[in-house]
MDAnalysis code that builds the backbone (N, CA, C; Angstrom):
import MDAnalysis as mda
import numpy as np

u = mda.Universe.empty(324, n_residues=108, atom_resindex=np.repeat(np.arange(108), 3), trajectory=True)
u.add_TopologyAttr("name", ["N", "CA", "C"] * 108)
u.add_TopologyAttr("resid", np.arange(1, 109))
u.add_TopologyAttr("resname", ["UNK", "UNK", "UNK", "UNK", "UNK", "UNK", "UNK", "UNK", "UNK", "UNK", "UNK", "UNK", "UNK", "UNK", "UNK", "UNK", "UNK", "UNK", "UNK", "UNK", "UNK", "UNK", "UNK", "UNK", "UNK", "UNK", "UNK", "UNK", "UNK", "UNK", "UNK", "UNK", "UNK", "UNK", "UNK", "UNK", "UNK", "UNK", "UNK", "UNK", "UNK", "UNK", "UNK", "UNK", "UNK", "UNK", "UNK", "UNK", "UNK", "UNK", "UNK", "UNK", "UNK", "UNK", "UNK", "UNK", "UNK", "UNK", "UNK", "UNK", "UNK", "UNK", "UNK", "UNK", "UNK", "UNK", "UNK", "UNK", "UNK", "UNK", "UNK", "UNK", "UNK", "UNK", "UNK", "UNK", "UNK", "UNK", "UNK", "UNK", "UNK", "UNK", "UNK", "UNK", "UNK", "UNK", "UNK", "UNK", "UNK", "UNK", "UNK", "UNK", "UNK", "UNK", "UNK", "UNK", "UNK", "UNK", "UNK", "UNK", "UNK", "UNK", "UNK", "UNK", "UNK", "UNK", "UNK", "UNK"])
u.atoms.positions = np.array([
    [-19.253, 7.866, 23.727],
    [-18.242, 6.855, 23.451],
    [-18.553, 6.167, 22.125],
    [-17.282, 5.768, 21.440],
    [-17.834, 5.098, 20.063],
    [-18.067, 3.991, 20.469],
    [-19.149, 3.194, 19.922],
    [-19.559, 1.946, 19.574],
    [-18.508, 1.374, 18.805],
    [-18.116, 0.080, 18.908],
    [-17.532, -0.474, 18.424],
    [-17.956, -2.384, 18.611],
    [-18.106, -2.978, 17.085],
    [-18.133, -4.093, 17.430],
    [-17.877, -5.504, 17.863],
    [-18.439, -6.279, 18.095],
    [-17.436, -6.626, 19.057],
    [-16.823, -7.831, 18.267],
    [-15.945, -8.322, 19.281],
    [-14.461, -9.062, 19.025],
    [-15.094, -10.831, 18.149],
    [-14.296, -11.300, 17.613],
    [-15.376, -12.776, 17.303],
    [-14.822, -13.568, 18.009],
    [-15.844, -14.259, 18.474],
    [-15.468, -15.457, 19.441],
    [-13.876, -15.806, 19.754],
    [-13.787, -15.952, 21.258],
    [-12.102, -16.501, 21.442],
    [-11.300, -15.049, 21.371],
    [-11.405, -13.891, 21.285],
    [-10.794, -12.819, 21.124],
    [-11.301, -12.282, 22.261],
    [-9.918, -11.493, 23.090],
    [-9.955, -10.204, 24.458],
    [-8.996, -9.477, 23.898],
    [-9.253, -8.118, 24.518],
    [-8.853, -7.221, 24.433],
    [-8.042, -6.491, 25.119],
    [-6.523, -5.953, 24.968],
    [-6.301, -5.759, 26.420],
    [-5.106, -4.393, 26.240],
    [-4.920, -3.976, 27.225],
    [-4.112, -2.758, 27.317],
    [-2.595, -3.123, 27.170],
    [-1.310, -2.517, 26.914],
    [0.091, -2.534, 27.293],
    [0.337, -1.660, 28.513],
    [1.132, -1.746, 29.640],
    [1.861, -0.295, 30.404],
    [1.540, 0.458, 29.752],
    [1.865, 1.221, 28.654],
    [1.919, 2.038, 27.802],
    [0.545, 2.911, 27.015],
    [-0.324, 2.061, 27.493],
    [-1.313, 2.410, 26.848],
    [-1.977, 1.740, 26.019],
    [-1.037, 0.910, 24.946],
    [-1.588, 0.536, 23.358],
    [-2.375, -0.611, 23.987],
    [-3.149, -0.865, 22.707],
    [-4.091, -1.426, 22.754],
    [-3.959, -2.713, 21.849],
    [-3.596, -4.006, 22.220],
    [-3.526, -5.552, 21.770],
    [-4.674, -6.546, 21.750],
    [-4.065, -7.157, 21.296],
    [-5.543, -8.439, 20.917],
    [-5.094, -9.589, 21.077],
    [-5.546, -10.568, 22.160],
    [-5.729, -11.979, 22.390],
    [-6.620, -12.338, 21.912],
    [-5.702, -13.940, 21.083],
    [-6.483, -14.609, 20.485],
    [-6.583, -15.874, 21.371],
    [-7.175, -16.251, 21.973],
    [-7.476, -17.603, 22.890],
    [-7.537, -19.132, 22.194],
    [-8.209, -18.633, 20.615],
    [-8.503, -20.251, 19.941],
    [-7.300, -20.684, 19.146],
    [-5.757, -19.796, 18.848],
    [-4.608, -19.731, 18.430],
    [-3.610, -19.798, 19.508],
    [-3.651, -19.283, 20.532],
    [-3.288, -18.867, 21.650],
    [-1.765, -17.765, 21.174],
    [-2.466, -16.919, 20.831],
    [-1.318, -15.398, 19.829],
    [-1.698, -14.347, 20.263],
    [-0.935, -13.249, 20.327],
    [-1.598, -11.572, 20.823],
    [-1.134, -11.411, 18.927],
    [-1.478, -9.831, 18.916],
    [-1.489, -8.864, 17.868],
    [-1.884, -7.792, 18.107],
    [-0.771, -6.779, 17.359],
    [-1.362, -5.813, 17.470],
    [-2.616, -5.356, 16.639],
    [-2.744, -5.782, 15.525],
    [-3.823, -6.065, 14.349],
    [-5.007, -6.101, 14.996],
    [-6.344, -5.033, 14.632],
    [-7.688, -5.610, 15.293],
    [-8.064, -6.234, 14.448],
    [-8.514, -7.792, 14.844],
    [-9.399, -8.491, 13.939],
    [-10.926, -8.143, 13.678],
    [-11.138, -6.993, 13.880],
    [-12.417, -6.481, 13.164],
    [-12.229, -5.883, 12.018],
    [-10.960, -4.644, 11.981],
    [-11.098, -4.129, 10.873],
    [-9.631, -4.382, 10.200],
    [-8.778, -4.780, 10.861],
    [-7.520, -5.489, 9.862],
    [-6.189, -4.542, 10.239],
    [-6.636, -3.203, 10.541],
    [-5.530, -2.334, 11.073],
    [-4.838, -2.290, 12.072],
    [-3.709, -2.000, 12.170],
    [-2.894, -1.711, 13.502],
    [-3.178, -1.068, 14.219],
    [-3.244, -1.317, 15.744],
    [-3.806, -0.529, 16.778],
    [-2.707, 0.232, 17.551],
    [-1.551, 0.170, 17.094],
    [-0.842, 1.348, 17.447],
    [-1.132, 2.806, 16.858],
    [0.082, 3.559, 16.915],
    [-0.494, 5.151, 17.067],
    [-0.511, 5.638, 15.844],
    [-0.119, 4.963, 14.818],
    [-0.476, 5.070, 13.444],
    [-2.011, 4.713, 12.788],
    [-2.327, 3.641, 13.466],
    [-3.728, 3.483, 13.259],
    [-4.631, 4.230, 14.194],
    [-4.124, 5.276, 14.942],
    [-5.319, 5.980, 15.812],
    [-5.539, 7.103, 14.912],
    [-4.625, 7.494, 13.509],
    [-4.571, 8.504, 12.996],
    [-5.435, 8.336, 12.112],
    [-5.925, 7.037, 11.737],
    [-6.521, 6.383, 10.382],
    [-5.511, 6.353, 9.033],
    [-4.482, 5.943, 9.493],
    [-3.980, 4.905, 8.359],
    [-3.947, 3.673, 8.592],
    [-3.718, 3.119, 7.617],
    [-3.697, 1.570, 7.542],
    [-3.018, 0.994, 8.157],
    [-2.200, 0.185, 8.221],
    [-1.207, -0.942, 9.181],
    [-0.396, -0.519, 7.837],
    [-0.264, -0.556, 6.509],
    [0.875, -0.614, 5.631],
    [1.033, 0.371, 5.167],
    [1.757, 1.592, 6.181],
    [1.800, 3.010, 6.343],
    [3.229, 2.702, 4.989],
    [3.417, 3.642, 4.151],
    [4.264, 4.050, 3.288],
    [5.071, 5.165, 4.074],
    [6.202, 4.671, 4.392],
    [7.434, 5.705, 4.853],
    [8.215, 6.248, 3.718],
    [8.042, 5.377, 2.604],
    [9.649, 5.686, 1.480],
    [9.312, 7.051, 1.344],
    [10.445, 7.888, 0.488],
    [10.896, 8.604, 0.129],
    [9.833, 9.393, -0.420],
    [9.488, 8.895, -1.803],
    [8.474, 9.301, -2.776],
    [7.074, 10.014, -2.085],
    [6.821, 9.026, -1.368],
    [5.257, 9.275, -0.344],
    [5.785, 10.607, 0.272],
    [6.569, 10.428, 1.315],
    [7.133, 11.600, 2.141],
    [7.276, 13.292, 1.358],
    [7.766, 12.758, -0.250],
    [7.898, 14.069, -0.944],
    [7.173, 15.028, -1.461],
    [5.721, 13.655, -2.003],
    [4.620, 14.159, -2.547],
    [3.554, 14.626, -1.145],
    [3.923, 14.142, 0.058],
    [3.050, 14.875, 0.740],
    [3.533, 16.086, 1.409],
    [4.552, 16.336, 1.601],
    [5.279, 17.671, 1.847],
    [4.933, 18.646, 0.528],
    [4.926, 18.007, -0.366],
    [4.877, 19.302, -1.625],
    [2.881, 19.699, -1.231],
    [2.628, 18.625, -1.048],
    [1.120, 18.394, -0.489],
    [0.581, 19.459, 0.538],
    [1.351, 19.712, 1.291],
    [1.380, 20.275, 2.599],
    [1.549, 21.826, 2.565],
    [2.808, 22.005, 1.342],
    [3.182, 22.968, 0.913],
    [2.184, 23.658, 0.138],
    [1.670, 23.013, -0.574],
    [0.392, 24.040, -1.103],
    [-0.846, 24.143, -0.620],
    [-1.157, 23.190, 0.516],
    [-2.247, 23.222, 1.087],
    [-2.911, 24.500, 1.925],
    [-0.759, 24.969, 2.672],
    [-0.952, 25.887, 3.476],
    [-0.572, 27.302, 2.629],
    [-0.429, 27.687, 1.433],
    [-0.389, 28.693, 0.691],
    [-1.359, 29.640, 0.899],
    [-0.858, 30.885, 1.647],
    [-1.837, 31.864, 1.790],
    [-1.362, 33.041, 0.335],
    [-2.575, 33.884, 0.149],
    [-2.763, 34.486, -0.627],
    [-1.577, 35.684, -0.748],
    [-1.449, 35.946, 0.686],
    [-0.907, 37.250, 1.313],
    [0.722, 36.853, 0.771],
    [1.207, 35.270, 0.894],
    [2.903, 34.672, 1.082],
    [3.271, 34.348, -0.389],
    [4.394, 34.875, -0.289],
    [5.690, 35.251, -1.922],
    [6.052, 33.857, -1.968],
    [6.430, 33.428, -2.706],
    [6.776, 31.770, -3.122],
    [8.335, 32.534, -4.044],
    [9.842, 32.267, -3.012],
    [11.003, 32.619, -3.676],
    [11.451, 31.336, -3.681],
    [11.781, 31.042, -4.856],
    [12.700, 30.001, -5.510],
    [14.007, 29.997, -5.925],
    [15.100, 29.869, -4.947],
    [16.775, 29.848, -4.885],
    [17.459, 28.675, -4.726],
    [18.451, 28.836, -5.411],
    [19.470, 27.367, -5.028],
    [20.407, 27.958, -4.249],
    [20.910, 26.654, -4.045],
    [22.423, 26.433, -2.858],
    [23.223, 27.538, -2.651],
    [23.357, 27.241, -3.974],
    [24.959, 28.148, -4.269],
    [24.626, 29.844, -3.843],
    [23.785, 29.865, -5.004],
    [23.364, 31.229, -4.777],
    [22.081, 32.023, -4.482],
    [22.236, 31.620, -2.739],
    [21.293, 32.076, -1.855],
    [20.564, 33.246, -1.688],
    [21.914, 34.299, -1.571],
    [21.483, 35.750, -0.845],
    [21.217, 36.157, -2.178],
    [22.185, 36.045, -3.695],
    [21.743, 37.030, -4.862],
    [20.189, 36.517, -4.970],
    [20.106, 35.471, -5.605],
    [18.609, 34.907, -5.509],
    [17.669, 35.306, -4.844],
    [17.264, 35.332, -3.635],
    [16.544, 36.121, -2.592],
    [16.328, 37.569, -2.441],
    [17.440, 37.730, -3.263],
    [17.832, 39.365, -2.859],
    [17.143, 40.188, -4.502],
    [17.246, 39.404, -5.355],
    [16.716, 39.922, -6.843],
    [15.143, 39.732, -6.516],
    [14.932, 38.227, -6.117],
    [13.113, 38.112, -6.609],
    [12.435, 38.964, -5.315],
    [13.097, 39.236, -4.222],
    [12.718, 39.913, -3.326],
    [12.085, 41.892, -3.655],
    [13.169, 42.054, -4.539],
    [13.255, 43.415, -5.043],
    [12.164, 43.337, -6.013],
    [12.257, 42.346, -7.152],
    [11.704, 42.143, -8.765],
    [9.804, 42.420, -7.586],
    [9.883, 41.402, -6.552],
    [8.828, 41.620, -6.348],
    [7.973, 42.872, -5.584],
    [8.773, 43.500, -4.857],
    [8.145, 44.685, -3.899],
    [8.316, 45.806, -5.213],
    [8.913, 45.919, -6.107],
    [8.704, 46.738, -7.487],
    [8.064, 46.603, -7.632],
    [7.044, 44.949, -8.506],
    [6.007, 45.380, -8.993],
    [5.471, 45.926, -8.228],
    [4.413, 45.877, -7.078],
    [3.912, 45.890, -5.932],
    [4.036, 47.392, -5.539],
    [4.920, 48.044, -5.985],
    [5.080, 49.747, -5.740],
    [4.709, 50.209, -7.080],
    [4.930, 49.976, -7.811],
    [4.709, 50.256, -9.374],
    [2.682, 50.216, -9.162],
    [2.027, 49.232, -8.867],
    [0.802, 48.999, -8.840],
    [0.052, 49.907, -7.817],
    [1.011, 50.303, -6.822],
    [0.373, 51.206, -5.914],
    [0.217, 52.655, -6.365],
    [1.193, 53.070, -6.720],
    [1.808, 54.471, -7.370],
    [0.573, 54.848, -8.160],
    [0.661, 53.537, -9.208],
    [-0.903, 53.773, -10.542],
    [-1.914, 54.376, -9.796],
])
């Protein structure tokens, strides 16, 4: 079990139905979800280890998907780049351009 230290004076600790995990303050007389040890939210965002001032916008969301996107780049997977409009020609050229080279290199 982790160690964890403990609460400062006038502070309990206590469960929701639900599970989560809140904080009574007795010398304020206030709950929070905030642990006053380390400042973070003790909901399910802070079980992940982020902060309490999780960034949802847009920007964050984009740069970590592009994040994600190259993280999981295997050696073996084609990276095709098509727009809207023109889906199937797009797909259908770099698809070819690429199993050419790829036969061309075998053939040698």
């Amino acid at each position: 079990m982790i160690q964890e230290s403990p609460l400062p004076p006038g502070w309990e600790m206590k469960y929701t139905n639900e599970g989560v995990r809140y904080f009574v303050d007795h010398n304020s007389r206030s709950t929070t979800f905030k642990d006053p040890r380390t400042g973070f939210d003790s909901t399910s965002s802070a079980r992940s280890g982020s902060p309490a001032a999780y960034d949802r916008s847009f920007r964050w969301k984009y740069h970590q998907f592009r994040f994600l996107c190259h993280s999981n780049a295997l050696p073996s997977h084609v990276k095709i780049s098509v727009s809207r409009q023109t889906l199937f020609e797009d797909s259908f050229q770099q698809v070819t351009k690429y199993f050419r080279y790829h036969m061309l290199i075998i053939k040698a």
